[in-house]
N, C-alpha and C positions, 0 to 999 in steps of 0.2 A: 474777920479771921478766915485764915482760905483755907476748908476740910478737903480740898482736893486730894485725892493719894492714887500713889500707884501701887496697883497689886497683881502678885501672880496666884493664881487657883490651883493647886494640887490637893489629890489626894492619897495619903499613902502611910506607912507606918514608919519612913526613912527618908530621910532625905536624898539618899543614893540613888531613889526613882527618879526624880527630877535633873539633879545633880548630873548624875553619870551621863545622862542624854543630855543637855543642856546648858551645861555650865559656859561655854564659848558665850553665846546671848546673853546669861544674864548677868555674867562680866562686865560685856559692853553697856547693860542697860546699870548695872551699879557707875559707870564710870562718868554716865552724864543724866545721872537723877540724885536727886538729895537723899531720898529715903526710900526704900523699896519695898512692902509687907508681902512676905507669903503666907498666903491664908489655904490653911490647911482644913480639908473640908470632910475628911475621911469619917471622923469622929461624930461630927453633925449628921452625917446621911445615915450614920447607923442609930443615931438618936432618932431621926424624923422617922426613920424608919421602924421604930421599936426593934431593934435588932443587938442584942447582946455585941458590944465592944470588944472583938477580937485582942487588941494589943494597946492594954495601960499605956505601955511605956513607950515614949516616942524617942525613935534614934536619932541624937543627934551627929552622928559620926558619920564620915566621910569616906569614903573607901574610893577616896581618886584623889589625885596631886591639887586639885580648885582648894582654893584657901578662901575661905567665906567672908564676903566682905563684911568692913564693920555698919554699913549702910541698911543692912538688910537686920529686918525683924522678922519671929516665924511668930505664928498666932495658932495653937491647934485649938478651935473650938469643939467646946465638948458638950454644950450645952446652947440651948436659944437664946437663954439668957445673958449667956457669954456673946455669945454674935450678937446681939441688937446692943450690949454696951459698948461694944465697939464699934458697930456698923453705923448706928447712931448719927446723923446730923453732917454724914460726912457724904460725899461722893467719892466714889469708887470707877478709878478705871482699871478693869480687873482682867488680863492675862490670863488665856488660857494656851497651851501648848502641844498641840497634835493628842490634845485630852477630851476635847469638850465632847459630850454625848456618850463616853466611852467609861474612862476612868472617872471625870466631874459625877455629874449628877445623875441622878434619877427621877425622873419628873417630881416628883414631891421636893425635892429639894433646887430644884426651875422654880417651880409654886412661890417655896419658901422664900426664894433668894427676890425675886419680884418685889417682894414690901421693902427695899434698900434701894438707894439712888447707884445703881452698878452700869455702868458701859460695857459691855460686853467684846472684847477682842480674842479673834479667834487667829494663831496662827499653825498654819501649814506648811512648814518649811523642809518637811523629807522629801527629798527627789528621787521620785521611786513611781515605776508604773504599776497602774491600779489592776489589782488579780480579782475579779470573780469568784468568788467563792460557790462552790458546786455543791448541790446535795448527791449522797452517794446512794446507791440503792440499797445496799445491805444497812444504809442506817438513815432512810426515809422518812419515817417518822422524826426523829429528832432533825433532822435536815430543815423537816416542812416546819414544822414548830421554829425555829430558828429562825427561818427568813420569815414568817410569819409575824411572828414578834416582831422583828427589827422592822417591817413593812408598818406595821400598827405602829407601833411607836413613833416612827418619823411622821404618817400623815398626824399623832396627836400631839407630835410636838409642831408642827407648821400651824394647824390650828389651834392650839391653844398659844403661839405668839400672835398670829393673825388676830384674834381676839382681844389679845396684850394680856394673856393672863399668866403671860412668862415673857422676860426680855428675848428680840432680837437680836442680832451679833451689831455690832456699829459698823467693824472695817473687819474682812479676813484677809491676812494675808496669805498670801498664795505660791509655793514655787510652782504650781501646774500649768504648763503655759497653755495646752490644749483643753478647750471648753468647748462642752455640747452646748448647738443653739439652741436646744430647749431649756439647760442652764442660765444661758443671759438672758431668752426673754422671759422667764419666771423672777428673774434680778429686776428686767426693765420694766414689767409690770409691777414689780413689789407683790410680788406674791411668795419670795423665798423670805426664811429667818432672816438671811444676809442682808444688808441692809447695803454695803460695799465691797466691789471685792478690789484685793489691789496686789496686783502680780512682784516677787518680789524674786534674786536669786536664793538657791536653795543652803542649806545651816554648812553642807559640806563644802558646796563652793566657797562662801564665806570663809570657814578657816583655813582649806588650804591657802589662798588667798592671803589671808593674816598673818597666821603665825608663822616664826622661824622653825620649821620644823624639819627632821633629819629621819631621810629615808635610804633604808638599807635591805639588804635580802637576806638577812641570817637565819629567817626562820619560815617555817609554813605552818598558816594558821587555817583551821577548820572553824567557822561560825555554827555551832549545832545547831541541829533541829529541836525545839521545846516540844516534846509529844504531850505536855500537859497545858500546855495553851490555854485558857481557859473560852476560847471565842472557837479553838478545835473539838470541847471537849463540849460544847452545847452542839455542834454540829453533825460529829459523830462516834460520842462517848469515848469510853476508855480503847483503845488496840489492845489485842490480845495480848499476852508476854511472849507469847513461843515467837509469835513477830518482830515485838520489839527486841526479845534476845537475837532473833536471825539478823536483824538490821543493822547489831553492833556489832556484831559478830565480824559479818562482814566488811564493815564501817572503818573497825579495829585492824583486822585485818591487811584494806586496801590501804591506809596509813602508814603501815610500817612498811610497806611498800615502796611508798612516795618517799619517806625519810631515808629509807634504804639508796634508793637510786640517783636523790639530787643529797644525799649525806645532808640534810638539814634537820632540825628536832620538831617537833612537832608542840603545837600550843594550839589546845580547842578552849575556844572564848563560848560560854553558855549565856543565855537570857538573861535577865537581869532577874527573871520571878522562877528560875530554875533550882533545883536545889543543887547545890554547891558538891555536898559529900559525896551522895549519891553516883552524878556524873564523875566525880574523881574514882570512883573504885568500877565504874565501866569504861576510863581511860586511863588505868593503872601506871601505865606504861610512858604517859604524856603529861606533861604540863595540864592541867585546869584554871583557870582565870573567869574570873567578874566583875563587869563592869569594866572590862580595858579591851575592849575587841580592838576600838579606833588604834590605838597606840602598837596593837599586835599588827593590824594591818599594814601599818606605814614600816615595818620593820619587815615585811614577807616578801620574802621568793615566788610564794604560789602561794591563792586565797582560795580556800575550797567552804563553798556554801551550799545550802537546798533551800530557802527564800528567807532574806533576811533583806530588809534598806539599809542594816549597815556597810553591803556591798558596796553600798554607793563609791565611798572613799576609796575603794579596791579600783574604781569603773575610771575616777578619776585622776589618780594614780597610775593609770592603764597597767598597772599589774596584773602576772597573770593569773586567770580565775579560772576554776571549776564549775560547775554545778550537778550535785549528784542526783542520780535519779533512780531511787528505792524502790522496790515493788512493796516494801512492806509498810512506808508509811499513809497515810490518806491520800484521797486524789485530787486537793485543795495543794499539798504539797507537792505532789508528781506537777499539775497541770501548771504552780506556781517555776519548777526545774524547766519546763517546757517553754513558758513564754521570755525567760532568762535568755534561756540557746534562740529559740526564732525572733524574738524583737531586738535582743541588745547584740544577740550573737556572740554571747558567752560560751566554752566549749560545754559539753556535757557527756559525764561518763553514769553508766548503768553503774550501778552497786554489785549488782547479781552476774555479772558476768565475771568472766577468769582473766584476776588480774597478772598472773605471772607475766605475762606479755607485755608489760605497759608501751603504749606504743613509742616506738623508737624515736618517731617523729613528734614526741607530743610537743614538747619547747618549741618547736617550729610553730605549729601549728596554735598554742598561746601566744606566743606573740603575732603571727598574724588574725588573730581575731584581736587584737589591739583594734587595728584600724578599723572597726563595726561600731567601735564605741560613742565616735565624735556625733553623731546624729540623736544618740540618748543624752548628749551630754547639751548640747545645743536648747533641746526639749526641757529636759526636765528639771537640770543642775543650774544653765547661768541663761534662765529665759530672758533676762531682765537687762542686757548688755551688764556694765562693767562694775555697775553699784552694788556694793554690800547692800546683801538685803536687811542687815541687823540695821544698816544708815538708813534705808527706806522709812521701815518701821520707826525708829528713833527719831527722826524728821516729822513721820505724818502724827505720832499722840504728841509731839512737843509743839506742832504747829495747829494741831485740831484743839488739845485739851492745857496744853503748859504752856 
């Protein structure tokens, strides 16, 4: 009897985590596998963890157009007892998605998962340049503690796989096409978790690529900033309010500016972990939307962001894009506005300055930073010449493991 299965790793109280970023992939992988399990891990790491279970109840509703296939089973373990009657007897090649180390596990739950025959796939498929994260002075302590942690953490998770007392990854795939040689020779000596890495193009090239899709300029869509981040808020805690009121203020403001002058209406797309009401009574005036930035995107006139990788499909689209740069929020955010405008050559407007002016020439000037774009897009989006990278992937576990 063949326990072979395929699975995807999430962890989360909805499926709309997964779902909303995702659903393109796991389409394509329902439509050439038998069976697909998403095993939901959320519940267990608060168990191993003796950690009170935030939320009973698991949503199973959908808050985007994807219609779930009948292929797919969800599994939320809630218990160890539940995971080992399942995990049982079977091998697992188990999907994880620009989650692992982040959203997955917490090393007790690496530990755990080790006593199951699991394959470890890792993929990396946002085409997005990698930002630095800065510690700031005024919040030093939390900064140092931060990269601290994350430094400890990674040498103990290299060494407790090096050891095998938690799996390595088998394959990651990759849209990055630029790798440090200290990366490959840590790969060529087998001294990384990675076991293979395998370059593929990036989730955005993939569907513009695919789908029939229909693009229009009826609208200008702002990607907000999350001030509650939760990877901003280990960094450097809460911002003030009098900042974060100046910022909308402003924000608000330069808005009804843009709608005024290109007569388009305004749609701001928030985080997926952002609260919903909230952001709608500090954009009164504007559409609020979740979970649908992609679909605002491909409908916009002008795409105005301060660091999102949903840009991407804006970059590839060559629509034109903003990037604002706030004195009032962090300088992870400012320095993330900055390398937008000097690497991709995105344009970029201050916040704080007097927009009554807006410049006469701006429309020129977006579309010629169009042509800045093709060298990011070469890099990061279609490294791979002309293959779907979902066919990469889909080829190499049906050729490695199916």
């Amino acid at each position: 009897m063949n326990n072979k299965i395929l699975a995807i790793f999430f962890s989360s109280d909805s499926l709309n985590t997964i779902f909303s970023t995702h659903s393109f992939f796991i389409e394509k992988l329902s439509q050439n596998f038998e069976k697909i399990y998403f095993l939901n891990l959320k519940y267990l790491d608060h168990y191993i963890k003796k950690k009170e279970i935030s939320a009973e109840i698991f949503n199973n509703k959908l808050n985007t157009p994807f219609v779930f296939p009948k292929n797919f089973q969800i599994k939320n373990f809630r218990s160890k007892e539940e995971t080992e009657r399942f995990l049982k007897d079977k091998e697992i090649i188990g999907i994880s998605i620009n989650n692992f180390g982040t959203d997955l596990p917490s090393l007790k739950l690496l530990l755990y998962l080790k006593k199951f025959k699991i394959q470890h796939i890792e993929i990396n498929d946002i085409s997005n340049i990698k930002i630095k994260s800065k510690i700031e002075i005024k919040y030093i302590l939390k900064g140092i503690k931060f990269k601290l942690s994350k430094i400890f953490y990674n040498i103990l998770l290299f060494l407790l796989s090096y050891i095998g007392l938690i799996s390595k990854i088998e394959i990651k795939f990759t849209s990055k096409k630029t790798e440090k040689i200290f990366e490959k020779l840590i790969i060529a000596l087998k001294l990384s978790r990675i076991k293979h890495r395998k370059l593929i193009n990036s989730k955005a090239f993939d569907i513009l690529n695919d789908e029939k899709i229909q693009i229009n300029e009826d609208k200008i869509t702002l990607i907000d900033d999350f001030f509650e981040h939760p990877t901003s808020l280990k960094l450097r805690g809460e911002i003030d309010q009098r900042s974060v009121n100046n910022h909308y203020d402003l924000l608000v403001k330069m808005l009804h500016l843009l709608s005024e002058k290109f007569q388009k209406e305004i749609v701001v797309c928030i985080h997926p972990k952002d609260d919903l009401e909230s952001k709608k009574k500090i954009f009164s005036s504007f559409k609020v939307v979740k979970y649908k930035t992609r679909e605002n995107i491909l409908k916009s006139f002008l795409v105005i962001f301060f660091e999102s990788s949903a840009i991407i499909d804006a970059i590839i689209l060559k629509k034109k894009i903003i990037t604002i740069y706030s004195p009032y929020v962090d300088d992870n955010v400012k320095n993330a506005s900055n390398t937008y405008r000097d690497k991709i050559g995105i344009h970029q407007i201050n916040i704080n300055e007097d927009f009554n002016n807006i410049e006469s020439d701006l429309v020129y000037k977006l579309e010629k930073n169009k042509e800045k774009y093709d060298n990011f897009i070469d890099n990061y989006v279609s490294p791979n010449g002309i293959e779907p990278g979902y066919k990469t992937i889909i080829n190499k576990l049906k050729k490695k493991y199916f």
